[in-house]
N, C-alpha and C positions, 0 to 999 in steps of 0.2 A: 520386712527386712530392712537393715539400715542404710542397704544402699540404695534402697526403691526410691527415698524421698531426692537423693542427689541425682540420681538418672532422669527421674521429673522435672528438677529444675532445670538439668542438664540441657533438655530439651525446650522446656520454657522459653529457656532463654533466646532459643532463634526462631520461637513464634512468630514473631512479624515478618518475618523475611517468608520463611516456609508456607504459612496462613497466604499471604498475597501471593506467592508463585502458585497455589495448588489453586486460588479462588481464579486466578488466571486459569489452569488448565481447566478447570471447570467449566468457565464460560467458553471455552471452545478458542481461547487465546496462546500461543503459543508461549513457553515458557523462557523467559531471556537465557543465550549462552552463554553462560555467569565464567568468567572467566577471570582466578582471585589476580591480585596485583604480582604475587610470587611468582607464578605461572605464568603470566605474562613476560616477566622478567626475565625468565627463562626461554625463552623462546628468542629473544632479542640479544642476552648477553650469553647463552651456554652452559648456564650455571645447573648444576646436577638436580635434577625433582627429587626433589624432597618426599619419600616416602612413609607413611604408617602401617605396618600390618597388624589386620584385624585377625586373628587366633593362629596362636605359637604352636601346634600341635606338628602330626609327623608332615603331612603337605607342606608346610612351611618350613620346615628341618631339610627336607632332601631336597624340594624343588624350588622352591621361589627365593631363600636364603642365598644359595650357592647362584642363583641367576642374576640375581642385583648384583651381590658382590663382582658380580664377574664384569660388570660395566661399574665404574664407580664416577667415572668421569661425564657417564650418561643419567647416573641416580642414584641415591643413597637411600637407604633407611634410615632413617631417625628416632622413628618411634614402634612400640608395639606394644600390643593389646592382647590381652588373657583373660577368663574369668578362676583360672588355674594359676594360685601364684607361684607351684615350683618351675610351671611352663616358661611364666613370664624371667623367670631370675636363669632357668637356661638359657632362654634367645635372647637375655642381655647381655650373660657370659661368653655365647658363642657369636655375637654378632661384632661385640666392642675388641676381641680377642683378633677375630679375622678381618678388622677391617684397622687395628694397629698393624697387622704384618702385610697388609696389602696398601694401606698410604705410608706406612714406619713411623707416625704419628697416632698418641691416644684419640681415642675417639668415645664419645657418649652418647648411649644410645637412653630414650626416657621408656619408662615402665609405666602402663598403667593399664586399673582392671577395667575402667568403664569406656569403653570404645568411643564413646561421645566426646569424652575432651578430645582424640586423635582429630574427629570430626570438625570441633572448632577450633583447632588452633591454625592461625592464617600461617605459620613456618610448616605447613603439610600441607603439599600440591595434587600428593594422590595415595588410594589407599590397594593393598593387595590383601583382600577378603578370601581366609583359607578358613572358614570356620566349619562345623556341620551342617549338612544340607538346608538342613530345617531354619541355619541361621542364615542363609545367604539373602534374602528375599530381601529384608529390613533395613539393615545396612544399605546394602547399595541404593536403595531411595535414599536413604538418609546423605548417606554420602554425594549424592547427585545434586539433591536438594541442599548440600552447605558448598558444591561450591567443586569436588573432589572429581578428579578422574579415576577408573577406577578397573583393576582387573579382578575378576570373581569366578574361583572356582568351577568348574560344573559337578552336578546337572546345577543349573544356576537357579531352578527353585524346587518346592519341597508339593507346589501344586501350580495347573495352569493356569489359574487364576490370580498366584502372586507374581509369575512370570510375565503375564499380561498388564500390568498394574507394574513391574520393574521397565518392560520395554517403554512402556508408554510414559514414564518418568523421564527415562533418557531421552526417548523421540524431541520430549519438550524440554530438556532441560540443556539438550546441547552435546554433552558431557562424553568425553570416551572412554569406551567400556569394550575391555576386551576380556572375552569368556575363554577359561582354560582348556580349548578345545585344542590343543597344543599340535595335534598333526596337520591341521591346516597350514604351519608351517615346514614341514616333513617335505624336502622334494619328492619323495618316493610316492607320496599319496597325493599331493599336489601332479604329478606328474601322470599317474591313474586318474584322477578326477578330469585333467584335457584330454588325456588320449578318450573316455569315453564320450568326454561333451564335444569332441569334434568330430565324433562320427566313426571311429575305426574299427566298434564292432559293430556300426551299424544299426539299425531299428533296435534297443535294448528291450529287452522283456523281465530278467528278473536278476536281482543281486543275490546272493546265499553270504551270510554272516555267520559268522561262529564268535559267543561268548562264553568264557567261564560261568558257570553258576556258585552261590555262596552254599554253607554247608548248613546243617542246622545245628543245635547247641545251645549251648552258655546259661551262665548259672543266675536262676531267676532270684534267689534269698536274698531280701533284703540285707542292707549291711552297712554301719556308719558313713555320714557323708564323710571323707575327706575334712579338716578344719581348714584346708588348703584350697578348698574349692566352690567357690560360690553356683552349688547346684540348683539354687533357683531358677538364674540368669540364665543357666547353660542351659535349662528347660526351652526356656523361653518360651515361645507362643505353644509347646504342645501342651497338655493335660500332667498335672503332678504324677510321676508314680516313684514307687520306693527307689531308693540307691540301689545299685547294684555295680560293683564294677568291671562288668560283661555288658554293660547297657552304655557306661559311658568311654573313657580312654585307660589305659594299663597305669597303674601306678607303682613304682618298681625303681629301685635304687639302680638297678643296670638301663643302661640310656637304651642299650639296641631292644629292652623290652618295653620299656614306657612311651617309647613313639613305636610301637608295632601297629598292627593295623587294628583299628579301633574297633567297639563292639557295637558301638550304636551305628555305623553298615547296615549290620546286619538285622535293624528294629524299625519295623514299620513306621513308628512312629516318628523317626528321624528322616526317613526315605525309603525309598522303592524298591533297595536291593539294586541287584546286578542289570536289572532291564535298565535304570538311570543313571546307575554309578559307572556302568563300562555303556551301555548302549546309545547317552548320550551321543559320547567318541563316534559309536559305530556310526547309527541314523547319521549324525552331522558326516561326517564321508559318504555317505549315500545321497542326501542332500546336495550335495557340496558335485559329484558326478552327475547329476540329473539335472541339476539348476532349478533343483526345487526348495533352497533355500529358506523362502519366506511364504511358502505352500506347508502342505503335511499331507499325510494317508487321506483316504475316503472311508475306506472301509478296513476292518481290524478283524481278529480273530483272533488272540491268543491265550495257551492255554497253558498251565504251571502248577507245580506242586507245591505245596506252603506245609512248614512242620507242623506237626501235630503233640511235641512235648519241647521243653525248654527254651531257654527267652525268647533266643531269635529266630523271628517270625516273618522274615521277611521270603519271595521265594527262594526254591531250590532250583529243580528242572526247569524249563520252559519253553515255547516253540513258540514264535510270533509271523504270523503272514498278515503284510498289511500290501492294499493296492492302494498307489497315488492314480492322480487324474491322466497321467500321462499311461496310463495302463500298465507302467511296470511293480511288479509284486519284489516285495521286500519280504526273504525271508531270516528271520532272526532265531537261533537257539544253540543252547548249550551242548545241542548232540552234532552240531557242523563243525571242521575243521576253523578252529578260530583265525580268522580274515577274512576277507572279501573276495568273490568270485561273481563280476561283472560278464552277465550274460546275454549275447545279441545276436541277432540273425547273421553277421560274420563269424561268429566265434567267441573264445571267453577271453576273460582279463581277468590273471589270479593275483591279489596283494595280500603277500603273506608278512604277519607281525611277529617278532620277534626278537633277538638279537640285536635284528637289523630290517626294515622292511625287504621288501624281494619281490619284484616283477616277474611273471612270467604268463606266456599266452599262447592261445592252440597255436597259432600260426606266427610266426615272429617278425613278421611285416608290422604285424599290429603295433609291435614296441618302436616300431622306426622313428625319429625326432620329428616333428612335427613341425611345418615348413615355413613362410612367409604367410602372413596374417591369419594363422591359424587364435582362436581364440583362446586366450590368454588368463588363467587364476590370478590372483593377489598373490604378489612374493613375497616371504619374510625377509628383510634384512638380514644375511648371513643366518637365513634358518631359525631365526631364533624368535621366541613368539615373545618374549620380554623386550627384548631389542624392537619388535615392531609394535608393540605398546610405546613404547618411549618415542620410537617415531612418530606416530599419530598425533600421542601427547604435545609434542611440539610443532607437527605443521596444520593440527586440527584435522587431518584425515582418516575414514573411516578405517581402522585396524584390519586385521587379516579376519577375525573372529567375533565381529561385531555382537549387539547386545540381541535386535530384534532375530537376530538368524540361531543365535545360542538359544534364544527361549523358544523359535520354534524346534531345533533339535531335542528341546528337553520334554516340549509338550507334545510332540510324536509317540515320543518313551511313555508317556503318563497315558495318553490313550489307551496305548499297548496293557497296562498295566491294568487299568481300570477294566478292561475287557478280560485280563486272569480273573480280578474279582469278581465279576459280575459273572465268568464265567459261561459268555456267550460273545456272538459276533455283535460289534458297533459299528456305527456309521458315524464319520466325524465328518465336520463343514470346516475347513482351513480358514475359510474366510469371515463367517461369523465368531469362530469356535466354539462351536457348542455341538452338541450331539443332535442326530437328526431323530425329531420327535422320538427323543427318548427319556424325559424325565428322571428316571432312575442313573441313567448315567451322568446326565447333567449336576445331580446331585453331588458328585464324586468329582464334581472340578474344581471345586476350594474347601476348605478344610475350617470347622471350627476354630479361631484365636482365642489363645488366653491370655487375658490384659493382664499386665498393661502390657504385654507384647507382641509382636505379629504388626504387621503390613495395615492391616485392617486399623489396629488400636494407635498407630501412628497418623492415619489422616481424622481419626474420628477427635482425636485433641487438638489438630489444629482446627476444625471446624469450627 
């Protein structure tokens, strides 16, 4: 391709830096908290960070767009990245447009397809990574490694093994990273997660979750790439296969159908389906009430129906019961009232999503405010999970929704998953991660790469 040879040098080019920080974490050396001169400057005189977002698609159209904008005096966007160039010439239309009527001054936002210059340029302090599943893993190394803070979508990878290999870039590199787990800022789930970690329904035994499941469908016939759309890139590290545009995003002269919900959701290939894409959310509030954060399940058993005609191949149905060490059972499925119902030898605590979240519990003492030195969640800043990224970003403290607690939320979801496949009960080690004397499932925790892209084909060049 003729952008393959410019993305190589792209990267070439901060060999030395990247080469000695990884040959550092190698040797069991801790990675400097690189922190650029911008960034610093910020921190000291007030001045807005500087933003790049990595892929224009609809996550970036409804949420993270209208959330920057909304603080301008906290952080701007400056730049953004697509490998889709009608994407990128919308979110330079709509970004340069809303951010003249909100300073009353023009403003220019830069376009470009290869995300690597976002990465180098020292006028970007931090990056907002909305790409597909499959792309999140890469970037935010990369990004970590030049220097970026950085918030990333969930499920924040595509396998446990890029997840493990993303936390462990952060641990050493410093760097804040807050995962789009966005109800960790939600008082209403924030406020479920104390009432049960301080005791009010007492000895907990089991949560019941309710998630939608995806449907099956979409039209597998090959069919012209796009001249608009560099579908090599957009592959990225998985396996060639034909176009289709049911596999990747809508392309369509009306806007409310070309940012509709995209097809590669629903393609194994790109991700897990509904157990990652919504269960992420769930587990991490399950997590987040138990204070098993940077734990996970022991034992899995979930079971799910997969199509058997037309593209999307990701599950349908699915029932998931996983037990952590603390003895309580997590049950997850499509057939439960979608929310959570925290259950303990006092009684339950139901958090219903919707609208609006909604408290409600058998006995209604249980909901009473919780008093003097009762123990205490991470607060967003006025709610807002962008607002407490920007905070972090400048006093260097850990976010609401940290890097190491997002990938265990996400490799939770991935056990779960692996055991549809496998289609029997697992045992997982939280603390190794790996499956107990199970080979076969071990097998299933990282994913062939295809170079030059993938997690993998990034440390194997700088080596």
């Amino acid at each position: 391709m003729a952008h393959g040879n410019h993305r190589q040098m792209a990267w070439l080019s901060r060999r030395g830096f990247l080469k000695s920080a990884l040959a550092a974490g190698a040797a069991g050396v801790a990675f400097p908290a690189i922190l650029p001169a911008g960034a610093r400057a910020q921190q000291t005189t007030g001045e807005p960070i500087r933003i790049g977002v990595i892929g224009c698609g609809r996550i970036a159209r409804s949420r993270h767009f209208p959330a920057v904008l909304k603080y301008p005096e906290q952080a701007r966007i400056v730049a953004v990245s697509d490998v889709d160039s009608v994407r990128l010439k919308d979110a330079k239309e709509l970004l340069e447009t809303r951010y003249a009527e909100k300073l009353g001054e023009p403003a220019t936002i830069r376009t470009v397809a290869d995300y690597q210059e976002i990465l180098a340029a020292d006028d970007i302090d931090a990056v907002i990574i909305c790409t597909p599943d499959h792309w999140h893993a890469q970037p935010v190394i990369e990004a970590a490694l030049a220097g970026k803070d950085i918030y990333v979508e969930k499920p924040s990878s595509l396998t446990i093994a890029e997840g493990r290999q993303m936390a462990d870039v952060i641990a050493r590199t410093g760097r804040i990273v807050q995962v789009g787990s966005q109800w960790r800022s939600n008082p209403s789930f924030r406020q479920a997660c104390e009432l049960v970690r301080n005791g009010r329904l007492g000895r907990l035994s089991q949560i019941v979750i309710g998630v939608t499941a995806d449907p099956a469908g979409g039209n597998p016939d090959p069919m012209p790439v796009p001249a608009h759309l560099d579908y090599d890139r957009w592959l990225g590290s998985t396996p060639v296969v034909p176009y289709t545009e049911d596999r990747v995003h809508p392309q369509s002269d009306d806007l409310r159908v070309r940012y509709g919900r995209p097809g590669w959701l629903r393609c194994e290939q790109f991700g897990a389906g509904m157990i990652t894409g919504w269960g992420t959310h769930e587990l991490d509030t399950a997590h987040w009430a138990m204070g098993t954060e940077l734990g996970g399940p022991v034992d899995v058993l979930a079971t799910a129906e997969f199509p058997t005609e037309g593209l999307w191949d990701v599950h349908t149905a699915f029932h998931v019961e996983a037990r952590y060490p603390n003895g309580v059972i997590v049950s997850m499925s499509d057939k439960n009232p979608v929310g959570y119902r925290f259950i303990g030898e006092n009684g339950w605590l139901q958090l219903t999503r919707g609208r609006g979240p909604m408290l409600a519990a058998s006995d209604p003492a249980i909901l009473e405010p919780l008093g003097e030195g009762a123990q205490r969640l991470h607060a967003s800043p006025q709610n807002d999970h962008h607002l407490d990224w920007f905070e972090s970003i400048r006093t260097r403290k850990p976010p609401v929704a940290p890097m190491e607690e997002g990938h265990r939320s996400c490799s939770a979801c991935l056990v779960a998953h692996i055991s549809m496949k496998l289609g029997r009960r697992v045992q997982w080690d939280p603390a190794t991660e790996k499956f107990v004397n199970d080979p076969e499932a071990d097998a299933m925790i990282a994913r062939p790469q295809r170079a030059p892209y993938g997690t993998d084909a990034v440390m194997a060049r700088l080596g």
